[in-house]
C-alpha positions in Angstrom: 0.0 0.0 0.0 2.8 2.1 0.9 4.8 1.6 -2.1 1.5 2.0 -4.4 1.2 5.4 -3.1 4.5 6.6 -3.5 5.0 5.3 -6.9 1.4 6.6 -7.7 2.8 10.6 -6.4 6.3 10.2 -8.0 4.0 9.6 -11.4 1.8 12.5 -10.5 4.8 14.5 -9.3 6.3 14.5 -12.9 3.4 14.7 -14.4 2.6 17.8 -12.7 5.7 19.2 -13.5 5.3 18.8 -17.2 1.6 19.4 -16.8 2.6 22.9 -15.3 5.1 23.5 -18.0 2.8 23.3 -21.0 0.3 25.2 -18.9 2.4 28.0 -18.7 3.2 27.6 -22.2 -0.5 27.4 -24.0 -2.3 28.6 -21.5 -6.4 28.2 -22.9 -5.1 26.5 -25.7 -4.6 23.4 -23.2 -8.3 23.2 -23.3 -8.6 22.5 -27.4 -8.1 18.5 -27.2 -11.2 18.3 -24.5 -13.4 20.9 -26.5 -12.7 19.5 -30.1 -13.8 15.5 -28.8 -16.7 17.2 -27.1 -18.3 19.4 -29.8 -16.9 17.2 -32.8 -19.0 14.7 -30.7 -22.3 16.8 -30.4 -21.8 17.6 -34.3 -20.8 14.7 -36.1 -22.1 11.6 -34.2 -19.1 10.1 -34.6 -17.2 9.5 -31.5 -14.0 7.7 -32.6 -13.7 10.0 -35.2 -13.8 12.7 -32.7 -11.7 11.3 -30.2 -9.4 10.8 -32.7 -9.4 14.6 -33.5 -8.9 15.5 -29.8 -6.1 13.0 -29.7 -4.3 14.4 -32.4 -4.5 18.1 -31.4 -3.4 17.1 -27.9 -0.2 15.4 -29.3 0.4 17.9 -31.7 0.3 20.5 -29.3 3.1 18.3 -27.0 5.1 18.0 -30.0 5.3 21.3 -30.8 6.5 21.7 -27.3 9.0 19.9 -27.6 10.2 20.5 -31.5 11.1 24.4 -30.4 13.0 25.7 -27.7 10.7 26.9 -23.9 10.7 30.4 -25.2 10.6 30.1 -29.0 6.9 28.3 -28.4 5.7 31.2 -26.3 6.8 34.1 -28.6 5.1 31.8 -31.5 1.8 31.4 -29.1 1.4 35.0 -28.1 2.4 36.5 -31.8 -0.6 38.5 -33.0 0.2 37.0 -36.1 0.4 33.0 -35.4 -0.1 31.2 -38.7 2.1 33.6 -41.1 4.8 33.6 -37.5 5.3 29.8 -37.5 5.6 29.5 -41.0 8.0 31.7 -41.7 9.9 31.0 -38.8 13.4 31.3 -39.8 14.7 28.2 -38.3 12.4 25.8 -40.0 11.8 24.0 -43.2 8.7 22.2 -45.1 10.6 18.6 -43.5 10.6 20.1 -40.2 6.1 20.9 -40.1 6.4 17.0 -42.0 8.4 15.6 -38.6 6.2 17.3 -36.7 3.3 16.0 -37.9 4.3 12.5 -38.4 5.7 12.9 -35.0 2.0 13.7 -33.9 0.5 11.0 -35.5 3.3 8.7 -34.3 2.1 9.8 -30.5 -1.6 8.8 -31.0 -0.3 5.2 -31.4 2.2 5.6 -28.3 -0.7 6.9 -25.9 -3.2 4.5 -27.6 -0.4 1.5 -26.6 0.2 2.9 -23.1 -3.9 2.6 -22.7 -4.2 -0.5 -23.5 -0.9 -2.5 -21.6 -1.9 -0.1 -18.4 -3.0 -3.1 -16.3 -5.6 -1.5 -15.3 -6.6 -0.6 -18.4 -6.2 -3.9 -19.4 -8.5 -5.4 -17.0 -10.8 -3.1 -17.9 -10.6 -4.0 -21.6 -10.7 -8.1 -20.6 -13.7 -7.6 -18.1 -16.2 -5.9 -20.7 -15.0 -8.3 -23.2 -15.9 -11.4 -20.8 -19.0 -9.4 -19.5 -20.3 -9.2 -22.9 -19.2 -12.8 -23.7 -21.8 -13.3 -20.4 -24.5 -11.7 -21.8 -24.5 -13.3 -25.3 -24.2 -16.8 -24.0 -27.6 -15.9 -21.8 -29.0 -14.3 -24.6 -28.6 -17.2 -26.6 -30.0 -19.5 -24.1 -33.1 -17.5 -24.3 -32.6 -16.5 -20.1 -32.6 -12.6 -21.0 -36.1 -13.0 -22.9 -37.3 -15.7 -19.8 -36.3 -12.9 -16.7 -37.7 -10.3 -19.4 -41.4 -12.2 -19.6 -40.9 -12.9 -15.8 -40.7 -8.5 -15.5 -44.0 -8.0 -17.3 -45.8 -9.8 -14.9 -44.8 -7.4 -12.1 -44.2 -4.4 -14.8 -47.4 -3.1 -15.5 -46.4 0.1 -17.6 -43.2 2.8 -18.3 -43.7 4.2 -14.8 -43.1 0.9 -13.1 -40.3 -0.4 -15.7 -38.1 3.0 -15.3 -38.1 2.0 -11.4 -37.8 -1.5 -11.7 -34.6 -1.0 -13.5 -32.9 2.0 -10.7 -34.2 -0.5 -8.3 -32.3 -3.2 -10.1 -29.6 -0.8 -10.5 -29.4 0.0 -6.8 -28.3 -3.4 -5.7 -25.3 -3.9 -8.0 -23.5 -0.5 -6.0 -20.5 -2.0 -5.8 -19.2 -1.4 -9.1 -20.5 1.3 -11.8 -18.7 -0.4 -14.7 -20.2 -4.0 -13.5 -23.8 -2.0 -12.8 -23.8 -0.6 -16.5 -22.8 -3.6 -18.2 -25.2 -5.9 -16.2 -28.4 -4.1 -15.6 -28.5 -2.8 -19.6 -29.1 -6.2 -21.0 -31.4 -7.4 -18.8 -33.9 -4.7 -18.4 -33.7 -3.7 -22.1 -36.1 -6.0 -23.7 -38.4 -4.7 -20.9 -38.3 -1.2 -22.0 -39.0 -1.9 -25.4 -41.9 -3.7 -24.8 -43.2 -0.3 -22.7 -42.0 2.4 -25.2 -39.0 3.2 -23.2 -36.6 5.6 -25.2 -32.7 3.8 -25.4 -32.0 7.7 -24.4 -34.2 7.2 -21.1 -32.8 4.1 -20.4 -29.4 4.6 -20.6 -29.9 7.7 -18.5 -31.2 5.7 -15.8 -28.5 3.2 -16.0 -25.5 6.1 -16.1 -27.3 7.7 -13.0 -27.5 4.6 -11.1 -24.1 3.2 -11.8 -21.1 6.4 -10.4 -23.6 7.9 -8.1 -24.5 4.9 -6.7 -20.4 3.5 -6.3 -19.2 7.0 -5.1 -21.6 6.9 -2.3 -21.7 2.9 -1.2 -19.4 1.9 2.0 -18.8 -0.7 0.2 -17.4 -0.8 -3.7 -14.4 -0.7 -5.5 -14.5 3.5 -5.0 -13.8 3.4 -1.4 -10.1 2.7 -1.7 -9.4 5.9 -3.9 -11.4 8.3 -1.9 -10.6 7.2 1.4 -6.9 6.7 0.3 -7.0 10.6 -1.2 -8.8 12.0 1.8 -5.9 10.7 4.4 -2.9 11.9 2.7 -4.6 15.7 1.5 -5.2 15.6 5.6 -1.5 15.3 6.0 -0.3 18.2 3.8 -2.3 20.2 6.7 -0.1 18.1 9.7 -2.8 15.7 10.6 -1.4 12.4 10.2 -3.6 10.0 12.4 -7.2 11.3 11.2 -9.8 8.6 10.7 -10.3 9.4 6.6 -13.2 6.4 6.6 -15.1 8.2 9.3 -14.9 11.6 6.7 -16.1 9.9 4.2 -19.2 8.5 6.2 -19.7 12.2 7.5 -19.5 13.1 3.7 -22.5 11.1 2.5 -25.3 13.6 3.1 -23.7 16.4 1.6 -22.9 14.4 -1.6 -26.2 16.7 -3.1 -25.4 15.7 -6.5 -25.1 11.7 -6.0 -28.5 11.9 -4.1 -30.5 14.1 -5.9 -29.4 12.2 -9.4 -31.0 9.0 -7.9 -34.1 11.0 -6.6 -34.8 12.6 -9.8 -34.7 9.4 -11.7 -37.8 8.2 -9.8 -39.3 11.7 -9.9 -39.1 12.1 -13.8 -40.4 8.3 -14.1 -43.8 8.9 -11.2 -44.5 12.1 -12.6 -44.0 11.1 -16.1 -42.6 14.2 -17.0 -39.3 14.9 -19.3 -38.0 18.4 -21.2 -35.5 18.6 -23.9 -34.2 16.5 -25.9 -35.5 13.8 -23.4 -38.9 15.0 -24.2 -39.1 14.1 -27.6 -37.2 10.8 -27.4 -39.8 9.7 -24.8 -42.5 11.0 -26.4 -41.2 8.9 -29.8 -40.8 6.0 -27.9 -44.5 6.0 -26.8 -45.8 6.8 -30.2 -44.4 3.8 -31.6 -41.3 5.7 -33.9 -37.8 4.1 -32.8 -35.5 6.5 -32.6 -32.2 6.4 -35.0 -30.4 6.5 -32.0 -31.1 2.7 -31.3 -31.3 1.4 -35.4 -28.2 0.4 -36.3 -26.5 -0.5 -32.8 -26.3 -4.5 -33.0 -29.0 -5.1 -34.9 -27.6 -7.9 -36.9 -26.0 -9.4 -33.9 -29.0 -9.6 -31.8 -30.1 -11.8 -35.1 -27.1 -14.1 -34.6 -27.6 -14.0 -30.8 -31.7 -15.0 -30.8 -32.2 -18.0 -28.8 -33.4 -21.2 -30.8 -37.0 -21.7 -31.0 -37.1 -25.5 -29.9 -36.0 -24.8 -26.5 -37.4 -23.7 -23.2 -36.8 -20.0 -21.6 -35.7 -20.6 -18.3 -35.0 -17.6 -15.5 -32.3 -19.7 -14.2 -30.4 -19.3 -17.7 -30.2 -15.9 -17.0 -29.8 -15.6 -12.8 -27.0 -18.3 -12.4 -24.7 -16.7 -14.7 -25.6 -12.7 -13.4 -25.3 -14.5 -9.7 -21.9 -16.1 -10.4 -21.2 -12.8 -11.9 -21.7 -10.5 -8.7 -21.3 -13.2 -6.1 -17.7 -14.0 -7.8 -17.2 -10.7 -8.1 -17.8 -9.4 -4.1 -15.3 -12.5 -3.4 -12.7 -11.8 -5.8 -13.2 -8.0 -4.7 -12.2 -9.6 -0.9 -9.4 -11.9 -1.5 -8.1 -9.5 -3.9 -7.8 -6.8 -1.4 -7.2 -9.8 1.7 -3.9 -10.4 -0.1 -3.1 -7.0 -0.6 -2.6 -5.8 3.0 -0.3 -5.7 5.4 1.3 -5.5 8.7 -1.4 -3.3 11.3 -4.3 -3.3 8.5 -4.4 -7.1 8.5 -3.2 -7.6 12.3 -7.0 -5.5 12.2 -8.6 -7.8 9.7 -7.6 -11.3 11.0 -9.2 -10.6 14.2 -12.6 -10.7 12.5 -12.8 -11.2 8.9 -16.2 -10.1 8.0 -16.2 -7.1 10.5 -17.7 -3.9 8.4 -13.4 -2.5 9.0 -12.4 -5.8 7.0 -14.9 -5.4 4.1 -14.2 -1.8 4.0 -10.3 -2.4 3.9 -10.5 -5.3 1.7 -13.1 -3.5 -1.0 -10.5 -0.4 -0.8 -7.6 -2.3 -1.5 -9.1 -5.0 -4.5 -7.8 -4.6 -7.9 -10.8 -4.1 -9.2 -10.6 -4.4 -13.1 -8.7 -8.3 -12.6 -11.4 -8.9 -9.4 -14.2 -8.4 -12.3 -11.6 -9.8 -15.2 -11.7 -13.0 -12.9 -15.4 -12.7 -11.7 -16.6 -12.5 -15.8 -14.0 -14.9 -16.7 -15.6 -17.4 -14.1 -19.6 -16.2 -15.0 -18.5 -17.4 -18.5 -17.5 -20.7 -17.8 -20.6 -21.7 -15.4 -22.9 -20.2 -18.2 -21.2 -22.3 -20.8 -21.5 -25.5 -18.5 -25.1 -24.7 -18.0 -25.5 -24.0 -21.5 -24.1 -27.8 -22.4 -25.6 -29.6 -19.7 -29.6 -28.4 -20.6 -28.6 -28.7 -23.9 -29.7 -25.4 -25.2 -26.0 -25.0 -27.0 -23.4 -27.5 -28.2 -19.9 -26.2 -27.2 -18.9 -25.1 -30.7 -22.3 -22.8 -30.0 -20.6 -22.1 -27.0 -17.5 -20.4 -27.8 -18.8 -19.4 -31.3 -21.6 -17.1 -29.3 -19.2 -16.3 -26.4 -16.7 -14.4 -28.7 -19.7 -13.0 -30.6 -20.6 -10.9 -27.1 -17.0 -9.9 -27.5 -17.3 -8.6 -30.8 -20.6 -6.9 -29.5 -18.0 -4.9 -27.2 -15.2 -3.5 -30.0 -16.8 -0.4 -30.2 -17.1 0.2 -26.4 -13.2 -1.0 -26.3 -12.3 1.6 -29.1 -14.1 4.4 -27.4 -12.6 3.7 -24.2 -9.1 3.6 -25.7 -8.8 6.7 -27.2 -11.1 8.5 -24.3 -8.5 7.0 -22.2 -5.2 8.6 -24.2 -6.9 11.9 -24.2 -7.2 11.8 -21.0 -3.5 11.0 -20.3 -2.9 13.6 -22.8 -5.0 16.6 -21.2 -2.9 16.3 -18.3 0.5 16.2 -20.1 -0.7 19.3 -21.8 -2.0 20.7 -18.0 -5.6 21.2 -18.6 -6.7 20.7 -15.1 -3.9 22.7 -13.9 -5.7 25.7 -15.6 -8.7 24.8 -15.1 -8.1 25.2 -11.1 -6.1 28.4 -12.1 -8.4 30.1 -13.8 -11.2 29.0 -11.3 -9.5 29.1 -8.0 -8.9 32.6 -7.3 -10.0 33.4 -3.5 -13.3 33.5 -2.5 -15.7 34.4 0.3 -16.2 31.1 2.8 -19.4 30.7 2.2 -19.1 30.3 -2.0 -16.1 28.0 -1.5 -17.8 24.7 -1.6 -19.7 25.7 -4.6 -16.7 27.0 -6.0 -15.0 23.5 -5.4 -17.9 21.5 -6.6 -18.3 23.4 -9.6 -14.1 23.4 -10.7 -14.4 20.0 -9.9 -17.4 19.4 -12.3 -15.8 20.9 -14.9 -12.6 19.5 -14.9 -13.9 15.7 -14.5 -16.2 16.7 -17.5 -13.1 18.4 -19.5 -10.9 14.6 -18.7 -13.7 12.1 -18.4 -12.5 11.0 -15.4 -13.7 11.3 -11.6 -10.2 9.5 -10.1 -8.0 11.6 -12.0 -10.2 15.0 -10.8 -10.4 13.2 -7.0 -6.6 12.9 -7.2 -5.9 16.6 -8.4 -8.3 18.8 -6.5 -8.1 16.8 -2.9 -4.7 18.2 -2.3 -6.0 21.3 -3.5 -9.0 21.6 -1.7 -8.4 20.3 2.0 -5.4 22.3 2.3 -7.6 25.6 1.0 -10.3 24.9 3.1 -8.4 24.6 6.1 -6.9 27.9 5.2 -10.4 29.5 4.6 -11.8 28.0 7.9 -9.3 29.9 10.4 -9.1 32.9 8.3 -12.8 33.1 9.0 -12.2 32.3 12.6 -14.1 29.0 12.8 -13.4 26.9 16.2 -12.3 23.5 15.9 -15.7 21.9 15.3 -16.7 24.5 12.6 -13.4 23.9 10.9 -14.0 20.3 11.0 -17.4 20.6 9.5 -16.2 23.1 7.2 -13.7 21.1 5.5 -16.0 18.3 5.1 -18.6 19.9 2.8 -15.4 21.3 1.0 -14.5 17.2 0.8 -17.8 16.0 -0.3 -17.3 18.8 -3.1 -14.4 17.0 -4.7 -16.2 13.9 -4.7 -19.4 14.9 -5.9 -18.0 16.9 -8.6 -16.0 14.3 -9.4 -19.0 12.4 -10.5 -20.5 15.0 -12.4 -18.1 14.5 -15.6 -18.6 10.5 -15.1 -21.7 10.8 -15.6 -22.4 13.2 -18.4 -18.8 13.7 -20.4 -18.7 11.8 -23.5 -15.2 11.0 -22.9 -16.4 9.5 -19.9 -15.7 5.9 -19.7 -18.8 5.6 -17.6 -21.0 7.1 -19.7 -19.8 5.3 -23.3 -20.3 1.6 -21.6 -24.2 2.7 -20.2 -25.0 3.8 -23.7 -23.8 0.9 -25.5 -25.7 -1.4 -22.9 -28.5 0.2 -23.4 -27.9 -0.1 -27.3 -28.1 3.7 -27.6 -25.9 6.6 -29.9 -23.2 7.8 -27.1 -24.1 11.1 -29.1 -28.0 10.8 -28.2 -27.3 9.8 -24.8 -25.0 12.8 -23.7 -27.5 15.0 -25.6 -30.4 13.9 -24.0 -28.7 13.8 -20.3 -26.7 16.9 -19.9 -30.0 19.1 -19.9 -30.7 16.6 -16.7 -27.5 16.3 -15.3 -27.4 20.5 -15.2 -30.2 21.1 -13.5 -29.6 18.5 -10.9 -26.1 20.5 -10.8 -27.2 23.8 -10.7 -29.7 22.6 -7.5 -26.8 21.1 -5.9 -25.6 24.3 -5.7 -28.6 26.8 -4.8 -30.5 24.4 -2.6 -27.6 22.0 -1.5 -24.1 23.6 -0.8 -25.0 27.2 -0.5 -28.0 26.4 1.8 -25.6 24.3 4.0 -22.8 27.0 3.9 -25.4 29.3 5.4 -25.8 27.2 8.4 -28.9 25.3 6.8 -29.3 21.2 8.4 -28.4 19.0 5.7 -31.5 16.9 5.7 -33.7 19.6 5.4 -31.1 20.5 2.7 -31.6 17.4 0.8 -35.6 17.8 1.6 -35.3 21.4 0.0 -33.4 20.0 -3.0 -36.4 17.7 -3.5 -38.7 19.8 -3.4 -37.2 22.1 -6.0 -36.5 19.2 -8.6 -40.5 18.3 -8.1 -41.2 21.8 -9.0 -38.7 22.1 -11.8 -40.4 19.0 -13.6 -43.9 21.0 -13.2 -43.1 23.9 -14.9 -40.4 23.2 -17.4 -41.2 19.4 -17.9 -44.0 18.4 -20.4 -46.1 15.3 -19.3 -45.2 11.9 -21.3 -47.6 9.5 -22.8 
């Protein structure tokens, strides 16, 4: 544990340097990768393709750095005249803009490479292919359609489908990558029998799959946040603090988390929608699919449709999913078991299912080969089933297993090159000047706002709520210490005080997760729901900034005022219910 962290800050160390460097250097140019994936997104529907783009001006930016001299770069950046500057620059030749370029392109692959041999990364890559190879191998067993016919005799209409499936949602919190891949599949065939848009449904899978994780005591999140939360204490002297106790005391102000997973069940009871959302539902219930869902896997559902001389059986479905997750929560514990050492498992051995020993086990699991393993294994008991009821022979077997991995190349493409622009928007310093141009100083009470809203848009700007976590803790414990005493807090306001400032970082932290389109998150709930990534971040943003902006006037501001955070969260409600009245527009 020890060494992970210290290797994990030497890493960031350098990385910050650079990061700092090329900050310096382009200054809001560091923020064209992000905003080029982003809006080519919106505009051309073509994520890769996009990515790609953002990739591309990221490394061409970092080889630029590096082709001229520190202050030869700056005097081309901050010429009047850019274009006709660097061209004519006297030191350069037509060969030298071609070895730039090809040195560019020749970067994409290195960051691409480095993505994918990460090993975590990597485990990531193997568990959505085995995850998918679990899904086709039910599908094709017919267990998906049985569970589905099962639903409808409980699911009377859209209203109770929409919460059947955050309810189903709910109880896989212990992994948002696990939750997205798992829930899509099964609940799918349900909301297409009750007019459910793809858009709606992958919006409630996204919102019950990062806001679920980054609030459960127990999930493969609790390491990282716990983990961050003790060492930012320490850069403020406070060495023995109890950083799993904080994050308990942060769960009630994590406004965004909970009112994300309130609103789901609002918009579905009230059956109202606005926006894009609006017409997608509305669609849905007249009977027009939307384009969003024709042309994702179509032909291999075809090759995936369950014979029609055998027998749809639940069990074809709930062995496999309860292999998956059982597995899964034991691989989670060994995984983490092996991983400690000295006091921490001194503390464990005396009772190994004490809530301490689940909590320090979950923090410490290596998650992506604890699912790798957990699929891996779901896999082989569904094939077994498969062969012993018959249903597929095992040339069947492996043929529709590595069919559910071709149904994930997409996903594994998205994720590879949203994964090298991230690593490349923090070479180039983006968050860096994101906090700098954020963070200037600012009146106590507006801090945890402030903090909640930097750290919204920086996980939204890098797709990523563990790199945001792991740049603005340091940041903000340290700040909001400083902040406290300036403001003359005693000990127990200061305490309290840094808190909500904590629960800021985390919450905005999810924000991006759930709504970037770089987002790994967010790319794996809309291709389990078999929807455009495109009409999915389209059709959620409008929902994930109004649950954002009451965060912040009825969450965080309120609580800065001295407001009790349950009547807070009560308040929050409230003003969601009301938003749906007036600007939401009754469904069906």
């Amino acid at each position: 544990m020890r060494f992970f962290f210290l290797l994990l800050f030497s890493i960031f160390a350098y990385a910050s340097d650079e990061g700092a460097k090329n900050m310096e250097l382009y200054g809001v140019l560091t923020l064209l990768p992000p905003l080029f994936a982003i809006f080519l997104a919106f505009i051309t529907r073509e994520v890769i393709l996009s990515l790609f783009i953002g990739v591309f001006t990221g490394t061409l930016l970092l080889a630029f750095a590096n082709f001229f001299d520190y202050e030869t770069v700056k005097n081309i950046v901050d010429n009047k005249e850019q274009v006709a500057y660097v061209f004519s620059y006297k030191d350069t030749g037509f060969m030298d803009w071609v070895n730039l370029f090809l040195s560019s392109f020749s970067n994409i692959v290195k960051h691409v490479l480095d993505s994918m041999t990460d090993s975590g990364n990597a485990g990531v890559i193997l568990q959505v292919f085995c995850i998918g190879g679990v899904v086709a191998l039910i599908t094709k067993m017919g267990g998906v359609n049985a569970i589905a016919l099962a639903l409808t005799r409980f699911v009377k209409g859209p209203v109770s489908a929409q919460v059947s499936t955050w309810m189903i949602g709910l109880c896989i919190f212990f992994d948002d990558y696990a939750n997205s891949l798992t829930v899509g599949p099964i609940m799918r065939p349900i909301a297409d029998k009750f007019r459910i848009s793809r858009e709606k449904l992958s919006f409630i899978l996204d919102s019950t799959a990062a806001p679920v994780a980054g609030i459960a005591i127990i999930s493969t999140w609790i390491g990282v946040e716990v983990g961050l939360i003790r060492t930012a204490y320490a850069l403020i002297g406070i060495n023995d603090v109890n950083a799993f106790g904080i994050f308990l005391e942060t769960i009630p102000y994590r406004f965004y988390n909970i009112f994300m997973l309130i609103f789901v069940v609002l918009t579905a009871i009230q059956q109202r929608e606005f926006g894009s959302m609006y017409i997608a539902e509305k669609n849905a219930r007249a009977g027009i699919v939307s384009e969003a869902a024709l042309d994702v896997g179509a032909e291999l559902e075809r090759e995936l449709k369950p014979r029609e001389d055998i027998a749809h059986k639940i069990s074809d479905a709930l062995i496999p999913i309860l292999t998956l997750i059982i597995s899964a929560l034991l691989c989670f514990y060994f995984s983490g078991l092996s991983a400690l050492e000295g006091e921490e498992l001194a503390k464990v051995e005396e009772n190994y299912f004490s809530l301490y020993a689940l909590r320090t086990t979950f923090g410490e699991a290596n998650s992506s080969l604890a699912l790798f393993q957990a699929a891996l294994f779901a896999s082989v008991v569904a094939i077994i089933l498969g062969l012993i009821r018959k249903k597929i022979n095992h040339k069947e077997a492996i043929e529709t297993w590595l069919h559910g991995w071709k149904s994930m190349i997409f996903t594994i493409a998205m994720l590879l090159f949203a994964w090298s622009l991230t690593a490349i928007v923090k070479q180039l310093g983006t968050p860096d000047y994101i906090v700098k141009l954020l963070a200037d100083s600012t009146p106590h009470i507006l801090l945890p706002s402030f903090i909640f809203l930097i750290g919204s848009a920086m996980s939204f700007a890098i797709g990523t709520s563990y790199g945001t976590m792991g740049i603005l803790m340091p940041l903000a414990i340290p700040l909001a210490h400083a902040v406290g005493i300036h403001s003359g807090f005693d000990a127990t306001e200061l305490h309290h005080y840094i808190v909500v400032n904590i629960s800021c970082v985390l919450t905005g932290a999810i924000f991006g997760n759930h709504c970037s389109p770089i987002a790994d998150c967010v790319i794996l709930s809309a291709m389990s729901a078999k929807c455009e990534l495109s009409a999915h971040v389209k059709t959620q943003m409008p929902y994930a900034l109004l649950v954002c902006a009451i965060s912040v006037l009825f969450g965080y501001i309120p609580v800065s005022l001295g407001l009790n955070v349950y009547l807070t969260i009560i308040l929050g409600i409230v003003m969601m219910s009301l938003a749906l009245r007036i600007i939401g527009k009754k469904v069906g």
